[in-house]
N, C-alpha and C positions, 0 to 999 in steps of 0.2 A: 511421621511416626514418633518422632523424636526420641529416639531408643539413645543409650546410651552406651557404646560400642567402646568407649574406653577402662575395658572391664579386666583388665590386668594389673596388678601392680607396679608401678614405674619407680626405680629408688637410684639414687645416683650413685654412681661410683665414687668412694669418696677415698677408697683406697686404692693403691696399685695392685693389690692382690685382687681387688676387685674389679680395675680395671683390664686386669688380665684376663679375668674369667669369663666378661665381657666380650671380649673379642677374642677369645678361643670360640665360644657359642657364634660368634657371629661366622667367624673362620669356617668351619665346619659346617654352618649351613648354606656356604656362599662353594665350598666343595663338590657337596651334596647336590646342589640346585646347578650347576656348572655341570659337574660330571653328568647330568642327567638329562640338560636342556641345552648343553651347547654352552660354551665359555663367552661367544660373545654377548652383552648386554642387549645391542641393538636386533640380534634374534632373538634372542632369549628375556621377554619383558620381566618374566620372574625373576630371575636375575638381575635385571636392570633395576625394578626396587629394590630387592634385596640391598644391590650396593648403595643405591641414594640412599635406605635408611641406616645403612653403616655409619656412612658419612657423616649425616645427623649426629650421630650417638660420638660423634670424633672417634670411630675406629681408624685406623692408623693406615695410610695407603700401602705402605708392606705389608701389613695381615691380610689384604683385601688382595694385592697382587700374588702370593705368597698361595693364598689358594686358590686361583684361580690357573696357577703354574702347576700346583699339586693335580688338577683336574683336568689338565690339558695332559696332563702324562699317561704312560700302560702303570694301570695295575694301581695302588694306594690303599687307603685305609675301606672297605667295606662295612660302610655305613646304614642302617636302616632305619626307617620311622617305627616311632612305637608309640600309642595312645594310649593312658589310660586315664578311668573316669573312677571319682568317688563322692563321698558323702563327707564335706567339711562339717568344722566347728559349727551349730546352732542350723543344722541339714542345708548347708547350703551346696549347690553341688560344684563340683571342681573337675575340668579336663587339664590335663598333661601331655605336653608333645613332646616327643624325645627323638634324637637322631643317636644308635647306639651301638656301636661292634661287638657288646657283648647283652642281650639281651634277660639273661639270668642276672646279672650284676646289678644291670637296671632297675630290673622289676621289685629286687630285693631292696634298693635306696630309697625309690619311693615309696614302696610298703610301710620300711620304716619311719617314713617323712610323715603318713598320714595316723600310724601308730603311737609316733611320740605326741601330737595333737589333739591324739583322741578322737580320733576321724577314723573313716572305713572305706579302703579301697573295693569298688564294685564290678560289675561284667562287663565288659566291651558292650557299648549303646544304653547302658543304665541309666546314662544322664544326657548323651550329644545327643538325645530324640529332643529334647527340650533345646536346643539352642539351634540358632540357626549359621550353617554355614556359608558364610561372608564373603565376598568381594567389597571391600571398603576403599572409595577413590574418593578425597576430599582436596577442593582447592579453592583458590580463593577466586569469586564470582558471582551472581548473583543473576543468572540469566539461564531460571532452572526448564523455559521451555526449550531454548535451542540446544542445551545440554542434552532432555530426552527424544529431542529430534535428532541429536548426533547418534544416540544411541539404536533409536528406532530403525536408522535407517540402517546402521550395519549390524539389524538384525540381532539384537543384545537381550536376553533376557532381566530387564530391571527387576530386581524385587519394589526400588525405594527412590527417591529424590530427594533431601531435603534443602533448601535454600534458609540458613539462618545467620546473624551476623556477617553478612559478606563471605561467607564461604558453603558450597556445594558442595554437599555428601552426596554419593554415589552408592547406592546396594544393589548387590549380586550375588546371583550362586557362585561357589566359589569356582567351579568350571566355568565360568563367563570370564574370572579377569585379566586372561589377555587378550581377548575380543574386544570386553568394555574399553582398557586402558588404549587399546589401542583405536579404537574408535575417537574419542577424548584427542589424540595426540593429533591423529588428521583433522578433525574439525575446529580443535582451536592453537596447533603448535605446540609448540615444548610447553610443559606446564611444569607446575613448582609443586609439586602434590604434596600438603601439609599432612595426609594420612594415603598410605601405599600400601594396603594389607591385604593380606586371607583373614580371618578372624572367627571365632565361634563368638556370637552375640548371644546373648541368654534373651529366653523368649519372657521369664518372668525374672523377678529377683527376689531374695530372701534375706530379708532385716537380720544382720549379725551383730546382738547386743552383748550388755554387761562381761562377766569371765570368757565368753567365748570370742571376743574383740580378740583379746591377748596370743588366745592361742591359732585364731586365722592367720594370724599374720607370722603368728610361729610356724605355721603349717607351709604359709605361702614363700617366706623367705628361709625354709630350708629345703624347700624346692628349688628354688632358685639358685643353692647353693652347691646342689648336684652336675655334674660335669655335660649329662648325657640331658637331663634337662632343656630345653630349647627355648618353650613357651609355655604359660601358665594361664590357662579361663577361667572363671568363675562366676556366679551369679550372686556373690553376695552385695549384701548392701550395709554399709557401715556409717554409725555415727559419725557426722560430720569432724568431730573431736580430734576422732582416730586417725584421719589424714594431717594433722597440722603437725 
């Protein structure tokens, strides 16, 4: 298909204040995902990415052990997912995932986020009928039949397979990926998985040109700059410029 599934914005920490906020969102959803699937990794496969792409990001093994003590205990913060979908800069569409203890607070920062951008927050499924929800398992390999033989046989529903550059992309509904990944570990052993996700892939994309470049990316990084924020989709498509 050759879809291109890295459809978030990635920006680095370049400050401690930013490095904090980083891994408060990681904290909190490694909580979340613990409290609700089991604190150990090796039952809990959601988990078990979760913390390998911590790691990746250099979250700090105190934050990562820190809540997983918080989720192993009675009682803590009650947390809940909240989505919401709208209509970026030059219509492109935007999903929001948020983990939030206060739901009003929430709803009312991103409102904001997509008011000062000049964007319009929309209904629940306004826009994730367009994208597709993911199981993304990529690694590095090149041997894309015995991959959906591995899969076939533990009964996996594939959406995808792609084999490019020496490395195996993996698609799946997103209720397949602990099936898939786990199918993946018995057929070929530990694996080094260079992408470990759930993800909303956009089924089309939308050219975000001239004055509304400025304000997407005003949109997407003061999203990101929300506490209760977690993850950010999008289907835009941006001048090559505007990345460099």
């Amino acid at each position: 298909m050759g879809r291109a599934f890295q459809n978030r914005k990635e920006s680095m920490a370049k400050t401690a204040a930013a490095k904090t906020k980083v891994y408060s969102k990681y904290g909190r959803e490694i909580y979340v995902c613990a409290k609700q699937g089991g604190t150990d990794p090796n039952g809990n496969l959601t988990l078990r990415g979760l913390i390998e792409r911590a790691k990746k990001d250099q979250v700090p093994s105190h934050v990562i052990d820190k809540a997983l003590d918080k989720a192993s205990g009675v009682g803590g913060e009650d947390y809940s997912p909240a989505r919401y979908e709208g209509f970026g800069p030059g219509s492109c569409m935007v999903i929001v995932d948020c983990l939030t203890d206060n739901p009003n607070r929430t709803f009312g920062e991103v409102r904001t986020c997509f008011n000062k951008a000049k964007s319009k927050l929309g209904t629940p499924g306004s826009v994730s009928h367009l994208f597709d929800h993911c199981a993304i398992l990529a690694f590095a390999g090149d041997d894309e039949e015995a991959t959906l033989e591995a899969l076939m046989e533990a009964d996996v529903d594939v959406t995808d397979i792609e084999n490019e550059a020496g490395r195996i992309t993996v698609f799946a509904p997103h209720t397949e990926y602990a099936k898939a990944k786990q199918a993946l570990l018995d057929a070929f052993g530990e694996l080094d998985f260079e992408v470990d996700e759930i993800q909303f892939v956009p089924q089309t994309t939308t050219p975000v040109e001239g004055d509304d470049v400025a304000l997407f990316e005003k949109l997407i990084d003061s999203l990101e700059e929300c506490d209760d924020v977690q993850r950010v989709f999008h289907n835009a498509e941006l001048p090559e410029f505007a990345d460099e």
